[in-house]
C-alpha positions in Angstrom: 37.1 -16.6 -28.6 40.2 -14.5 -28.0 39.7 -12.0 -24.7 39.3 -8.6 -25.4 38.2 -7.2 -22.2 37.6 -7.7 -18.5 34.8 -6.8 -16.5 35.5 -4.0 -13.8 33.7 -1.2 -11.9 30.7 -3.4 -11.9 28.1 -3.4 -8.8 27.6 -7.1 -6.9 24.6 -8.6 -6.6 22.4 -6.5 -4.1 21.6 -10.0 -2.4 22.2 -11.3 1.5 21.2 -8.2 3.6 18.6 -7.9 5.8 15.3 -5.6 4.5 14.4 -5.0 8.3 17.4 -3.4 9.1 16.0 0.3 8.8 16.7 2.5 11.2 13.6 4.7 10.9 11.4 1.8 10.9 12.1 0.0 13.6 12.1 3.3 15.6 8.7 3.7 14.7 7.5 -0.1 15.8 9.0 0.1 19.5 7.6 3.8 19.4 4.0 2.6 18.2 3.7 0.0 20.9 5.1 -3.1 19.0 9.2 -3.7 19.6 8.5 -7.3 20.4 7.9 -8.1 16.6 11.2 -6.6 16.0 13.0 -10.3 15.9 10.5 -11.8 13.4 10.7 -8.5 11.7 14.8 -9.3 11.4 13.9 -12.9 10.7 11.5 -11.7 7.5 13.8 -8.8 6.5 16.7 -11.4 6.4 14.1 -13.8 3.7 13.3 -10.7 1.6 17.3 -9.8 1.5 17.9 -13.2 -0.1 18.6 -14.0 -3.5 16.0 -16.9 -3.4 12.9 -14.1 -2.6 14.2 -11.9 -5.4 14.1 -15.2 -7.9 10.2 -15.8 -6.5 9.9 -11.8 -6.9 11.2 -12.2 -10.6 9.6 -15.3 -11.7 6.7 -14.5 -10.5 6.8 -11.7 -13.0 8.0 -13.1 -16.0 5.6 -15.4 -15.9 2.0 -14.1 -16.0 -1.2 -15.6 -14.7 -3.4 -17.2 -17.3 -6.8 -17.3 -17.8 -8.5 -20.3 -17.7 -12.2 -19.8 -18.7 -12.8 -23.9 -19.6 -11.4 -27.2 -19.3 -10.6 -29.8 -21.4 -14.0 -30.7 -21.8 -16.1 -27.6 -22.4 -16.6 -26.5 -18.7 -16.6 -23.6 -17.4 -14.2 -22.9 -14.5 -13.2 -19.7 -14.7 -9.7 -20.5 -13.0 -6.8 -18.4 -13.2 -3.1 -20.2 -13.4 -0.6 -18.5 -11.4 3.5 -19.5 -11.0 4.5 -21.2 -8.2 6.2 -19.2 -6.0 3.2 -16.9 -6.4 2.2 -19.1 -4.3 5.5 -19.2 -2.2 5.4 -15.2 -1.5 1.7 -15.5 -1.1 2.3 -18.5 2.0 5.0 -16.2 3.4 3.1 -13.0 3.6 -0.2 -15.2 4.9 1.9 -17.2 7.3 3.7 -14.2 8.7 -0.2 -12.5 9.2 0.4 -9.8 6.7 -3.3 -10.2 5.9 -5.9 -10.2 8.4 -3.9 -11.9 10.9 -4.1 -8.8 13.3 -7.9 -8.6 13.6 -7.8 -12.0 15.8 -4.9 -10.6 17.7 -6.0 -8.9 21.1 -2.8 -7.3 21.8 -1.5 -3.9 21.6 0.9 -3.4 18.5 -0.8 -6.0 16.6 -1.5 -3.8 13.4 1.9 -1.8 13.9 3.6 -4.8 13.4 2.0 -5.9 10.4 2.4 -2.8 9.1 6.2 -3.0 9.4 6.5 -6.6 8.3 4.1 -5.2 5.2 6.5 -2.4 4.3 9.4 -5.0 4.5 7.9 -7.9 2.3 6.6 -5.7 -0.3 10.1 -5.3 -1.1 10.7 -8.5 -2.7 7.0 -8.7 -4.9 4.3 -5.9 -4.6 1.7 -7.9 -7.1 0.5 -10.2 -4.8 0.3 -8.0 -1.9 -3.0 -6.8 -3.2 -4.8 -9.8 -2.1 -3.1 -9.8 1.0 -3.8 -6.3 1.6 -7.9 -6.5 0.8 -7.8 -9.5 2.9 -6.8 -7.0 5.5 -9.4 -4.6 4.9 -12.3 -6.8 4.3 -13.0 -7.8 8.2 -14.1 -3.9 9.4 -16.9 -4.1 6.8 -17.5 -7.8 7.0 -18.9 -6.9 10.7 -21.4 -5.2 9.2 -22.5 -8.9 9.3 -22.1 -10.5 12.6 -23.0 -13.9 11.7 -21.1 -13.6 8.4 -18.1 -12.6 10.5 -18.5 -15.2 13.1 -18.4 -17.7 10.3 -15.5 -16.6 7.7 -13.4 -13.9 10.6 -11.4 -16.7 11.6 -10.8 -18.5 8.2 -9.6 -15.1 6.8 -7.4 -14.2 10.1 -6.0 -17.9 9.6 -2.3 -18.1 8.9 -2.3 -20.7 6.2 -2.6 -20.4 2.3 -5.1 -22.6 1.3 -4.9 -22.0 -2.8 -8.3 -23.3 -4.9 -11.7 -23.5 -4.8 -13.4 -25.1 -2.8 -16.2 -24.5 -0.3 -15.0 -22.1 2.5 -16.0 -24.1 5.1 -13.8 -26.9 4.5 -10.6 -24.9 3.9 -8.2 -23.6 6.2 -8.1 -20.4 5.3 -9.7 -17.5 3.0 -8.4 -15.3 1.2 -11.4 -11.9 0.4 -11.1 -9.8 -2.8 -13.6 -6.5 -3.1 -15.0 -5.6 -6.5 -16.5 -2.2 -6.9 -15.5 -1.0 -10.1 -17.8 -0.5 -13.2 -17.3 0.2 -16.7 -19.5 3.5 -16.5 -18.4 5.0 -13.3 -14.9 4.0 -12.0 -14.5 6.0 -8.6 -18.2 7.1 -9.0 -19.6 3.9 -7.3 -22.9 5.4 -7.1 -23.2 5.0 -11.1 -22.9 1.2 -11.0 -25.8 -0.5 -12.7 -25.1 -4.2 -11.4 -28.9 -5.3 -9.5 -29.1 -7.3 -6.8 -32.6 -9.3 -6.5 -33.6 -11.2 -3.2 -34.0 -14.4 -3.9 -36.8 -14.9 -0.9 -34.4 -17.3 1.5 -32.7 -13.7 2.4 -30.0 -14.1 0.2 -29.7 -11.6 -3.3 -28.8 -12.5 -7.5 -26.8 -10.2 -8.9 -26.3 -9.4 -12.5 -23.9 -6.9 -13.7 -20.4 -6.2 -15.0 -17.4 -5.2 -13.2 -14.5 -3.6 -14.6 -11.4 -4.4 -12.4 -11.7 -6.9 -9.7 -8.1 -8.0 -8.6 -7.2 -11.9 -7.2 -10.0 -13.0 -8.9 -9.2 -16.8 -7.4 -9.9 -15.3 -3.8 -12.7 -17.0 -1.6 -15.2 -14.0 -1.2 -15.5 -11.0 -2.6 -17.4 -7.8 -1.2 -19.3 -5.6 -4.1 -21.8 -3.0 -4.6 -25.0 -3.6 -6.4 -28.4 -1.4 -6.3 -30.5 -3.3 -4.4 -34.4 -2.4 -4.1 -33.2 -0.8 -1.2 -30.7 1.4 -3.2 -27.0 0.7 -3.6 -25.9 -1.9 -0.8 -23.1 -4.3 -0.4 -22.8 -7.6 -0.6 -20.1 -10.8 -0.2 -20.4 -13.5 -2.9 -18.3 -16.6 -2.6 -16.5 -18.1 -5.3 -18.0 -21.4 -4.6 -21.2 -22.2 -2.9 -22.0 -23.7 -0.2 -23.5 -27.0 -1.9 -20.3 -26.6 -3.6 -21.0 -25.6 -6.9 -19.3 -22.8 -8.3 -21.1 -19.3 -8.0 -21.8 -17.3 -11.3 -19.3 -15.3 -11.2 -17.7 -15.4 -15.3 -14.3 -14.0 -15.4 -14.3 -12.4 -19.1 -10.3 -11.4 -19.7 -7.6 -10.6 -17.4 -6.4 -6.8 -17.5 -3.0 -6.1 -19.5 -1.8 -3.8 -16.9 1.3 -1.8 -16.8 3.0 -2.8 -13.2 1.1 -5.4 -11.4 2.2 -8.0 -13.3 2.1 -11.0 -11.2 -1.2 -10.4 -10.0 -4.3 -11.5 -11.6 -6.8 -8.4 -12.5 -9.9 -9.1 -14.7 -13.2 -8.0 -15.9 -16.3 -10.1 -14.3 -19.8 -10.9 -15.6 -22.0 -11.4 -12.7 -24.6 -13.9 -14.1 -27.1 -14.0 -11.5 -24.4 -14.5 -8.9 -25.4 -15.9 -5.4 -24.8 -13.5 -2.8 -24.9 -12.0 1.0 -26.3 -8.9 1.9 -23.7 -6.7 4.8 -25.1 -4.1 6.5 -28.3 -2.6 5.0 -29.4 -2.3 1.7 -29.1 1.4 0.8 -26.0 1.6 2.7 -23.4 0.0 0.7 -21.0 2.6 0.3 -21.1 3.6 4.4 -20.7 -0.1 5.1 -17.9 -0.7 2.5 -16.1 2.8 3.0 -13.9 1.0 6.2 -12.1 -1.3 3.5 -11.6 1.3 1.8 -9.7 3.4 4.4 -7.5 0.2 5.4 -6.3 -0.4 2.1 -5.8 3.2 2.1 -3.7 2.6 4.7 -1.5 -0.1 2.5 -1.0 2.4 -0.3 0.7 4.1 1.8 2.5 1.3 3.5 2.9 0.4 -0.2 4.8 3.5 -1.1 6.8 3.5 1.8 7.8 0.0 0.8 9.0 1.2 -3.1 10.8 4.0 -1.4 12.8 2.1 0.7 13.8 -0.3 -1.6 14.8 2.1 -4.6 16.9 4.0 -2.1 18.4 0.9 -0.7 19.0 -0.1 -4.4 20.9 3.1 -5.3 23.0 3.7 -2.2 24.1 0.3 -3.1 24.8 0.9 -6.1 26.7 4.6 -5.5 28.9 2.4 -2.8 30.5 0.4 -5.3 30.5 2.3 -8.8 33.5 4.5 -9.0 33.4 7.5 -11.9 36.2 10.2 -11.4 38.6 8.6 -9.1 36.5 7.9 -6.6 33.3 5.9 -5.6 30.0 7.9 -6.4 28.6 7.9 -3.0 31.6 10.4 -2.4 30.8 12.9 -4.9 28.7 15.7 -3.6 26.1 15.9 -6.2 25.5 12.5 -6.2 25.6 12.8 -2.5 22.7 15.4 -3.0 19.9 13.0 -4.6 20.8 10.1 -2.3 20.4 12.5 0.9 16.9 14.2 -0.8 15.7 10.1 -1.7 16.5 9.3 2.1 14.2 12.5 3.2 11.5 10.9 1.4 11.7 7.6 2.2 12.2 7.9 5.8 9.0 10.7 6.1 7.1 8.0 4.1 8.1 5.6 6.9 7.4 7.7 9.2 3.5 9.0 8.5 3.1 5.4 7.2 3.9 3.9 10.6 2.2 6.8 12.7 -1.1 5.8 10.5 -1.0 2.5 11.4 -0.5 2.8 15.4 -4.0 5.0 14.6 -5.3 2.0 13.2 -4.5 0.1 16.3 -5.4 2.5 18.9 -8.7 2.7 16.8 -9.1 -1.0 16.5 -9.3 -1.0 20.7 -11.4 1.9 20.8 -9.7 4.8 20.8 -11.9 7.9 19.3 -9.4 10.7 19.3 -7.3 8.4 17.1 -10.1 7.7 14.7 -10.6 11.3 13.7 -6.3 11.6 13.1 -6.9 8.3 11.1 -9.5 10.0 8.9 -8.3 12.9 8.1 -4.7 12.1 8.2 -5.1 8.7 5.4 -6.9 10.9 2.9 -4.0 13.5 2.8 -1.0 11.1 3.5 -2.3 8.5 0.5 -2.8 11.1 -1.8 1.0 12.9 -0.8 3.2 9.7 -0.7 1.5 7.4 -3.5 2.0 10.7 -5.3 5.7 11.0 -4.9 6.7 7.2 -5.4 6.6 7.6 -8.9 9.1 10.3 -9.4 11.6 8.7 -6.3 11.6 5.6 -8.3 13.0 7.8 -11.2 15.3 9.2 -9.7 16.0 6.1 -7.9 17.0 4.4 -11.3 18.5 7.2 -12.7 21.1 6.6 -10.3 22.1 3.5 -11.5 22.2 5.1 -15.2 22.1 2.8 -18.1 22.3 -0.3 -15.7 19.0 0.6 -13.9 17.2 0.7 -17.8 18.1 -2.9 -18.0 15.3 -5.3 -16.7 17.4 -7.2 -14.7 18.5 -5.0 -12.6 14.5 -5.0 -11.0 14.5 -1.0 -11.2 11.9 -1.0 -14.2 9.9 -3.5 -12.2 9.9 -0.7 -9.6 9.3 2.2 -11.5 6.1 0.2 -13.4 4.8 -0.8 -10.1 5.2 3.5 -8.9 2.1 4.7 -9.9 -0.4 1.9 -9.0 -0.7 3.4 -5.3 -1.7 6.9 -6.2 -4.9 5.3 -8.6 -6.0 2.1 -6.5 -8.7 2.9 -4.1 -9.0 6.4 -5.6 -6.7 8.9 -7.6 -4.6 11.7 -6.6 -8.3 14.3 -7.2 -10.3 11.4 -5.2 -8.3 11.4 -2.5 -7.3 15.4 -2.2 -11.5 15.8 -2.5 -12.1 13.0 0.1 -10.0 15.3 2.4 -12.3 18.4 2.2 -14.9 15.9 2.8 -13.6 14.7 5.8 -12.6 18.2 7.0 -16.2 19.5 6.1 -18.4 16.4 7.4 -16.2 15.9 10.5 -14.8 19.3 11.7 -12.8 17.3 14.5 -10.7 15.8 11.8 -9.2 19.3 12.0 -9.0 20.0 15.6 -7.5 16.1 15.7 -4.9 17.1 13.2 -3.5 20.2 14.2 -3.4 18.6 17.7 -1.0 16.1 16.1 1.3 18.4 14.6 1.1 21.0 17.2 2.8 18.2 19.3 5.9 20.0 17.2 5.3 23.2 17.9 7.9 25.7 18.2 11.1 23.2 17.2 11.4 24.6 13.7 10.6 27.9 12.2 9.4 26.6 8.5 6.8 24.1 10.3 5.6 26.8 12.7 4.8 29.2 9.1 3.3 26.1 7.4 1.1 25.8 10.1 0.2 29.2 10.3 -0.6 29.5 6.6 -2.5 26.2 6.5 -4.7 27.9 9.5 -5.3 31.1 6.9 -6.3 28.3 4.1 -8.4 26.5 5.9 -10.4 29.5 7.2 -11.1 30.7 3.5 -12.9 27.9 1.8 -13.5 29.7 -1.5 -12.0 28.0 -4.3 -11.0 24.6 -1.9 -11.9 22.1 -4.6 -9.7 23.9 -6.9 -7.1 24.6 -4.3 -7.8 20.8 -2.8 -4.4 19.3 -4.2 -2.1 22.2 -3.2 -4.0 21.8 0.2 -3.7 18.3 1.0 0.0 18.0 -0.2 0.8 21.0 2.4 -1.1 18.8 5.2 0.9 16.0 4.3 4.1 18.0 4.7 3.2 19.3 8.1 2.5 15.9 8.9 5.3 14.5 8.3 8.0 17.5 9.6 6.4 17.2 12.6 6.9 13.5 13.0 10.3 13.9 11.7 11.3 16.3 13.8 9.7 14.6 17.2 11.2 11.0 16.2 14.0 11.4 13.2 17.6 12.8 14.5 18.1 16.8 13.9 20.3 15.9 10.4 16.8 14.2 8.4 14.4 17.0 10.5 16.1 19.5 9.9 16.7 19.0 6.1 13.4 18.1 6.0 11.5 21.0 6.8 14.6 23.3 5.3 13.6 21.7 1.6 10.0 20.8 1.4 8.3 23.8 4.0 11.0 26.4 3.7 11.6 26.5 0.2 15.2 25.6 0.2 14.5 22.9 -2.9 14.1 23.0 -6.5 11.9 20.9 -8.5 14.0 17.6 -9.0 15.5 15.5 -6.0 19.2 16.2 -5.4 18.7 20.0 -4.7 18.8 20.3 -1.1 20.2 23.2 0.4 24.2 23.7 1.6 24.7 22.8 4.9 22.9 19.4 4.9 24.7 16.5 6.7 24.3 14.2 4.3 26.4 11.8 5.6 24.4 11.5 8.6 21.3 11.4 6.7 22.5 8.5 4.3 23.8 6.5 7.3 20.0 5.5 8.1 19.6 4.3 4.3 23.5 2.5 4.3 22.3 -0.2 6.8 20.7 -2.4 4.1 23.3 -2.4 1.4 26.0 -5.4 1.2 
């Protein structure tokens, strides 16, 4: 074939850098109490850079789990098939204690650096970090059972991936899954109809139907059933402890839009063996802490996507050229990279704040509690509510090229809006904020203590705060006001870290754009006068 053209102008590989090497978060571990995991931060952020973790990232995509429901014979086994380097990302995260590694850790920092390592490895895959993450979250509830926890805390804190199923006590470690959602109800837990009968020996059968249950090959699962008690909560494992496998029939596998390498599925509980935690009639007080902490990854979550979609486009910007010159240089272009970098680093920022709460809290700390509370509810339903539209814009940047499949961008943008639905949409979590605030008026006083911790450094925070006082003091209309109210916590929140930790350039901007009114509806309208340069330096350090 004769040559007719030569490739030019197009953007290398976006391989070989190291994911860690992010100013604002590594700012935020040394300043939440955990600098010492900064070198097996660098050591994780230089595996998720690689070429080989995108191919896992990739592959792990393209091909889906399948649903086993028999074998060869006529069985049932009600197995599900994953890829193999599922399994390699899944060993990495487990091995690096991105799961509930930090619970058996009786050091300060232990859940800031998690967090950090969390927000770098979600980089390369984000499907299976839903196992990991409600692996996380299921030890707070789980000690609603102490001998429960006693028995499966240290299997689930373990830091190998033991894949199958076998009996929990003869593997080396567990991986926990939580199932809560019915067909009738969705958020509305209290409508589920699956029953829970004691069985006389103190342990229940439950019969019911549940609509998504993610990682359905996990070890345990906690779900909610109405017991004669009312509704309570319960862990069933996968397989028994005679070693037979527990009744638990998975029906179909969910065709999901993002997500794709993880397994979610609809599952019949057929008179399924299972543990009572906590009391029966309180299943929803004693599973509401797993809730919170994988509220908690959401956000981590979205901080991740935002990182990596402005990593992806700076990178990208750096090495087109379009009118002479490279389009990092042109000033519109400029513009939405700058705006993407406020977003990102806030996300960071709030994300990382959140998680020194939830270590302070883990050793006792009841001040930090209340922030933790409050500040989840707004911050989950703010950033998981933004990563959508960054990744947009994100790909948008790379134009036709970031369209293409390969170029992992759709990937990203599919994966966007799973944040802002999973443990409760953008409504459930703006209404779980008025709850807090009305059930726990300290949330408040903790909150505004937080930001008032910024008081006076920048006149469009000082107004915001004002204005949220005169809001909160009239609460007619709040649930119809509750989104417009919780996205304007989660600003203040955020300025006032930024402008306590971040250099004046992102602070500055910041507040100028999203509490001053400086900004129009789409990222890249910042106002004139931004440093830009100095704001994109932060996001350049990633890029090859």
């Amino acid at each position: 074939m004769p040559q007719t053209h030569e490739v030019t102008n197009q953007v290398p590989p976006h391989h070989g850098y190291d994911a860690a090497a992010d100013p604002a978060l590594l700012e935020a571990l040394a300043r939440e109490g955990a600098g010492r995991a900064a070198p097996e931060l660098h050591r994780l952020g230089v595996l998720a850079g690689s070429e080989q973790a995108a191919e896992w990232g990739r592959l792990a995509n393209e091909n889906e789990p399948v649903l086993r429901t028999h074998d060869r014979y006529g069985h049932r086994i009600d197995e599900v098939e994953f890829h193999p380097y599922w399994h390699e990302l899944m060993h990495t995260a487990v091995s690096h204690g991105l799961h509930a590694a930090p619970w058996a850790q009786d050091e300060p920092g232990a859940h800031v650096a998690r967090a950090a390592k969390f927000i770098v490895w979600s980089q390369v895959e984000a499907g299976h970090t839903c196992p990991v993450s409600m692996t996380y979250a299921a030890v707070p509830a789980l000690r609603a059972a102490p001998a429960l926890a006693e028995w499966l805390e240290p299997l689930l804190a373990s830091r190998t991936y033991d894949f199958g199923l076998r009996r929990p006590d003869t593997k080396r470690g567990l991986i926990a899954g939580m199932s809560m959602t019915e067909k009738q109800g969705g958020s509305d837990v209290r409508a589920n109809t699956t029953t829970a009968v004691p069985a006389g020996d103190g342990t229940y059968r439950l019969t019911g139907h549940k609509w998504f249950t993610s990682a359905p090959m996990s070890d345990v699962f906690l779900t909610l059933a109405q017991a004669p008690g009312g509704l309570s909560c319960f862990l069933l494992p996968r397989v028994l402890p005679d070693g037979t496998r527990n009744r638990l029939l998975l029906q179909r596998l969910k065709d999901k839009l993002g997500n794709r390498s993880n397994a979610s599925s609809e599952i019949e509980y057929d008179g399924a063996f299972g543990w009572l935690v906590g009391e029966e009639g309180r299943g929803v007080a004693t599973i509401i802490e797993m809730v919170n902490t994988t509220r908690l990854d959401c956000v981590l979550g979205g901080a991740s996507g935002m990182r990596l979609g402005l990593i992806r486009a700076v990178h990208h910007a750096t090495h087109r050229r379009a009118f002479g010159k490279a389009l990092v240089d042109q000033p519109l272009m400029r513009n939405v990279l700058a705006d993407l970098a406020l977003e990102s680093e806030a996300a960071t920022a709030v994300a990382m704040r959140l998680a020194g709460a939830t270590d302070r809290v883990a050793r006792g700390d009841s001040d930090e509690a209340l922030l933790r509370r409050l500040g989840l509810a707004v911050t989950k339903y703010w950033v998981c509510k933004r990563a959508p539209g960054h990744a947009a814009e994100a790909l948008e940047c790379l134009g036709g090229n970031g369209y293409v499949e390969d170029s992992g961008m759709p990937r990203l943008y599919r994966e966007a809006p799973l944040s802002s639905i999973w443990e409760g949409s953008g409504n459930v979590a703006a209404l779980d904020s008025l709850r807090a605030m009305a059930r726990q008026p300290e949330t408040v006083e903790a909150f505004f203590a937080e930001v008032g911790r910024a008081a006076g450094a920048d006149r469009h925070l000082d107004a915001a705060v004002a204005g949220l006082h005169k809001q909160l003091a009239d609460p007619a209309g709040a649930e119809y006001r509750a989104r417009q109210l919780t996205e304007t916590m989660a600003l203040v929140l955020q300025a006032s870290l930024l402008l306590r930790h971040a250099p004046a350039a992102v602070s500055d901007a910041f507040c100028a754009s999203r509490l001053g009114g400086e900004h129009g509806g789409a990222y890249g309208t910042l106002p004139t006068g931004v440093d830009t340069g100095a704001v994109l330096a932060r996001a350049a350090t990633a890029t090859v």
